[in-house]
Every structure is written in structure tokens, then in C-alpha cells.
Backbone as a ProteinNet text record, in pm:
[ID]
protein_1_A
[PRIMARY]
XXXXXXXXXXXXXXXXXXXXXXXXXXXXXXXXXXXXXXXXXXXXXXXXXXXXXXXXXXXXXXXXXXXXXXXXXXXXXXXXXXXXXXXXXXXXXXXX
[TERTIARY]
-474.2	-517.5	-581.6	-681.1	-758.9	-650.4	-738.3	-670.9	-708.6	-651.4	-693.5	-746.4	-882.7	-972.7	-967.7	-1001.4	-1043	-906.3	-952.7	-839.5	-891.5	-760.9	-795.3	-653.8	-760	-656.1	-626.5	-514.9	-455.8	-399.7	-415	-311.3	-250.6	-147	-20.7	77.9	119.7	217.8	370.7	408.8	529.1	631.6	626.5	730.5	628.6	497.5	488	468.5	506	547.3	678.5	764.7	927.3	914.3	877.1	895.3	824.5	702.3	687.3	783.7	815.7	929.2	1034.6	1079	1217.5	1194.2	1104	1073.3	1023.2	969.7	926	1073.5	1148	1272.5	1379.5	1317.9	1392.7	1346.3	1223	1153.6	1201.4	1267.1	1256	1131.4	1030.7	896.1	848.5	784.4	730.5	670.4	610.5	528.2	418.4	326.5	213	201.5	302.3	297.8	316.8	416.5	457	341.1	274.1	136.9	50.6	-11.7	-100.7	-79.9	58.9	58.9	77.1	123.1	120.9	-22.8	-106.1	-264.6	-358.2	-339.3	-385.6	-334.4	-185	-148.7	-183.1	-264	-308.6	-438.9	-472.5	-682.1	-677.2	-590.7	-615.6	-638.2	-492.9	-463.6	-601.2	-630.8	-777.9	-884.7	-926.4	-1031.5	-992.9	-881.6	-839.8	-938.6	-930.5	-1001.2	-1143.6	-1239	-1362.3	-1430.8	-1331	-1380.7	-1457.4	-1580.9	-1691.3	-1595.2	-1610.7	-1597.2	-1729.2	-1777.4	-1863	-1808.6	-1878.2	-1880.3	-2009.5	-2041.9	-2153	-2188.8	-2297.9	-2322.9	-2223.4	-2207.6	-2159.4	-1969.1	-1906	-1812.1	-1777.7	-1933.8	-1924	-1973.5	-2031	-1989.1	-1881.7	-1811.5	-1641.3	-1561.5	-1586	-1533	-1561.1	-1708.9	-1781.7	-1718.1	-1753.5	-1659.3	-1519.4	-1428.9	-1277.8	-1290.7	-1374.4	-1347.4	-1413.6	-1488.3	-1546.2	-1482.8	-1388.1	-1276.2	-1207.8	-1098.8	-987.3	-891.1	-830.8	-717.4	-588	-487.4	-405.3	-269.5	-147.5	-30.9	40.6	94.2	178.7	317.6	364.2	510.8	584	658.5	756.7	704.3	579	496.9	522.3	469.3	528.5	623.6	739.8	846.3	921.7	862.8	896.6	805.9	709.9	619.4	654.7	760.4	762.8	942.1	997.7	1162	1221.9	1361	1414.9	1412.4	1368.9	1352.8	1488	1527.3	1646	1596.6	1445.6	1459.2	1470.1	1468.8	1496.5	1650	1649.1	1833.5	1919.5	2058.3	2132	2134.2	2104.9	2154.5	2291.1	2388.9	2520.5	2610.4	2515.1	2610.7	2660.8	2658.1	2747.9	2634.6	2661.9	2567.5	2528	2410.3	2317.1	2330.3
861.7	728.7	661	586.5	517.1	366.5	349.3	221.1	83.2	-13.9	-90.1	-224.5	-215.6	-315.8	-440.1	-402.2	-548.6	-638.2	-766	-820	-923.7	-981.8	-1067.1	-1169.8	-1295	-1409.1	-1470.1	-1501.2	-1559.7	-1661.8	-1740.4	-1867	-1878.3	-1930.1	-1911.2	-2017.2	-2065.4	-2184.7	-2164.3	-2234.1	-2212.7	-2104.9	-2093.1	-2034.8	-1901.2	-1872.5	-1786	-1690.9	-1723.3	-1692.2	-1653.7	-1761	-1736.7	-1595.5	-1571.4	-1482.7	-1333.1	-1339.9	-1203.6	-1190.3	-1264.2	-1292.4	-1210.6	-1240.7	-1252.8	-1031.8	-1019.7	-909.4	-799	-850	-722.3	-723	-816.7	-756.6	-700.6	-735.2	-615.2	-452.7	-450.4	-332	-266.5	-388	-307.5	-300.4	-349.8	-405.1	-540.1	-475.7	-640.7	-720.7	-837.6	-871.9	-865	-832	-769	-616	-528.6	-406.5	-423.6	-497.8	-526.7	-547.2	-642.6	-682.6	-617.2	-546.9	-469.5	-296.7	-264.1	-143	-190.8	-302.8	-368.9	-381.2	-429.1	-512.5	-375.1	-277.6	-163.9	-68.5	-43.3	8.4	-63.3	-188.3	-283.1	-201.7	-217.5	-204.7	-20.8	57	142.3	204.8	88.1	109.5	35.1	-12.2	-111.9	-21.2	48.8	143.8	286.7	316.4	416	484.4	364	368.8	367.4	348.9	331.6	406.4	518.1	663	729.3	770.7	909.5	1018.9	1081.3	1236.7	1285.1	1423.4	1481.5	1610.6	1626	1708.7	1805.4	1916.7	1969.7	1929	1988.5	1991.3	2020.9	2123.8	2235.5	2124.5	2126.5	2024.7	1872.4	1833.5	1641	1701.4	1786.1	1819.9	1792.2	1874.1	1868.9	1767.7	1744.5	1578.9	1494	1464.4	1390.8	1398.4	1522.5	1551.3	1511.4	1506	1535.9	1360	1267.8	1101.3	1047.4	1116.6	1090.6	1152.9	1235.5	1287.8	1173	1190.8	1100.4	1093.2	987.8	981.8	1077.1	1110.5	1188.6	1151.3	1187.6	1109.3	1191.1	1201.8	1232.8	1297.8	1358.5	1338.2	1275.5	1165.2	1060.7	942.1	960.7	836.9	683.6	702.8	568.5	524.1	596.2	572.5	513.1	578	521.2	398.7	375.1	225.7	139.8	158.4	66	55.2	138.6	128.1	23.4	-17.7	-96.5	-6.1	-133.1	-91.1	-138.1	-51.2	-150.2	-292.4	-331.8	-451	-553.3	-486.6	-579.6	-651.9	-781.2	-786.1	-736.5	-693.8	-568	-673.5	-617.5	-684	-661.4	-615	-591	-703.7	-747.3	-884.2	-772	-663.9	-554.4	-577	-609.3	-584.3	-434.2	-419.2	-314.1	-222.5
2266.9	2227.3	2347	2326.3	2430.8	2465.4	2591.3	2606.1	2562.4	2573.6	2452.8	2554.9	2462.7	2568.7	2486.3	2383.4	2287.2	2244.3	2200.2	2179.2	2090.4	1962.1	1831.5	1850.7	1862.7	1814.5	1745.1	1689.3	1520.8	1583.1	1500.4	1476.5	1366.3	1377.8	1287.1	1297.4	1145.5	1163.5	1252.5	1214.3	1251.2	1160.5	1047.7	971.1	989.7	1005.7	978.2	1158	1279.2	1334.2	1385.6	1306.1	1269.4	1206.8	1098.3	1039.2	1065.7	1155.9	1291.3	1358.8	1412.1	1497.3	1489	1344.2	1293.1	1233.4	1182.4	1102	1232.8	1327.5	1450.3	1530.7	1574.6	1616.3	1519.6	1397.3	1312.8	1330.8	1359.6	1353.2	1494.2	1589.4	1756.1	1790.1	1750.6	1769.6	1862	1980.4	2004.1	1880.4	1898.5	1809.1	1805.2	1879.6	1865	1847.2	1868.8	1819.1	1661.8	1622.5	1478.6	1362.3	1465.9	1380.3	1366.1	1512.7	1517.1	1389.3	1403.4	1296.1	1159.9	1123.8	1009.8	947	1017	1002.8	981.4	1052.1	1056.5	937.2	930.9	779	670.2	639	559.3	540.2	659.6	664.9	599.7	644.1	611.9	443.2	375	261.4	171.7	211.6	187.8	148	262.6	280.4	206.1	212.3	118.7	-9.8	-101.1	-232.2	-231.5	-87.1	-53.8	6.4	-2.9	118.7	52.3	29.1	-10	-38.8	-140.1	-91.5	-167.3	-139	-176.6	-256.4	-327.4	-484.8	-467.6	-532.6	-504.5	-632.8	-754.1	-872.2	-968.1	-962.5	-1060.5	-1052.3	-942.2	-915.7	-940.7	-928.9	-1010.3	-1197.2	-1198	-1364.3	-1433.8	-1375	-1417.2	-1379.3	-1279.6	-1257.9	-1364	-1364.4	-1462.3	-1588	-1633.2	-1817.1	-1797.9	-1689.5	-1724.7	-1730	-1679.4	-1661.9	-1817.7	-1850.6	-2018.5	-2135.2	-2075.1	-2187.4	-2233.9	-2332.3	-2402.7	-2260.6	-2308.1	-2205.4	-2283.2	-2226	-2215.6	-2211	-2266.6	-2257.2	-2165.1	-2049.5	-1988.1	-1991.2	-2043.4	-2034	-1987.2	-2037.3	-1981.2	-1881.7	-1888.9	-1795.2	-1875.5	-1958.8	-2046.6	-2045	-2082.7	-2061.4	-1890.4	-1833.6	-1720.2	-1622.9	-1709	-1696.3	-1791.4	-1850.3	-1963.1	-1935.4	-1934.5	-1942.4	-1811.6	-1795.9	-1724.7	-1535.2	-1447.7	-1349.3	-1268.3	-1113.9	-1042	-962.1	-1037	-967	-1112.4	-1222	-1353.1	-1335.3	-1400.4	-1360	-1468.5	-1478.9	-1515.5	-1728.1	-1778.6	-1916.2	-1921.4	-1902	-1943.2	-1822.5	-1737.1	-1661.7	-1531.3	-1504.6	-1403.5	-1313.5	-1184.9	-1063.4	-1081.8	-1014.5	-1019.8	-863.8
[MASK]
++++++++++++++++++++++++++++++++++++++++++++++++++++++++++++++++++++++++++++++++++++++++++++++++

């Protein structure tokens, strides 16, 4: 890794420096390490969905047909986008 020349300044209220604060010494993180891999695992997840890939012909064919096909039911996908999650709260009153 290179060394790090450049540098970005934020301003930030109060609660929301409390709460770097409070969340990078949870991590054992300074707070600019905290931020900096935070801000960066952000940007990355960002760009993710925006990356090229390349296909030859014969390859974006089949691509092509399989995205203009019917959609498809999964086994148990529904069911598990649709059924009770552990962040739903418990119907029977019993902590979760």
C-alpha cells in the first residue's frame, strides 16, 4: 500500500462525532481509520453494480435470451422473502 498523501475534511455535528467516536473505539479503531474503511467499504459497495464486464457475441446471446425469458420460481425463495424474520417481533409474546 502506498503512503497516504491526500487528505478530506468533514465536518460533523456533535452527535454525529459522538457516535464515530463511540462506534471506532468499539472497532479498536482510531477514528479516522474507522471512517476511512467504512467510507471506502461504502464507495466500493456503490460501484459494485457499475462495473463493465465484457461478454463476447455468442455469450451476450445467452445472457440476452436468459434476461427476456419468464421469470422463474425458486425453491423456497418466496417463502423465505415473505415468512417471519428474527428481526420481526415474536407473535407468541416469548423473547426471540
Amino acid at each position: 500500500m502506498s503512503a497516504k498523501a491526500e487528505r478530506l475534511h468533514l465536518r460533523v455535528d456533535e452527535q454525529q462525532k459522538a457516535l464515530l467516536e463511540a462506534a471506532s473505539q468499539a472497532a479498536g479503531d482510531s477514528v479516522s481509520t474507522f471512517v476511512l474503511k467504512a467510507a471506502t467499504e461504502a464507495a466500493a459497495d456503490v460501484l459494485a453494480d457499475r462495473r463493465a464486464f465484457l461478454l463476447n457475441e455468442d455469450a451476450w446471446r445467452v445472457f440476452d435470451e436468459a434476461l427476456q425469458g419468464p421469470a422463474q420460481d425458486v425453491a423456497g425463495l418466496r417463502e423465505l422473502l415473505t415468512g417471519p424474520t428474527v428481526l420481526d417481533p415474536p407473535t407468541d409474546g416469548a423473547p426471540r
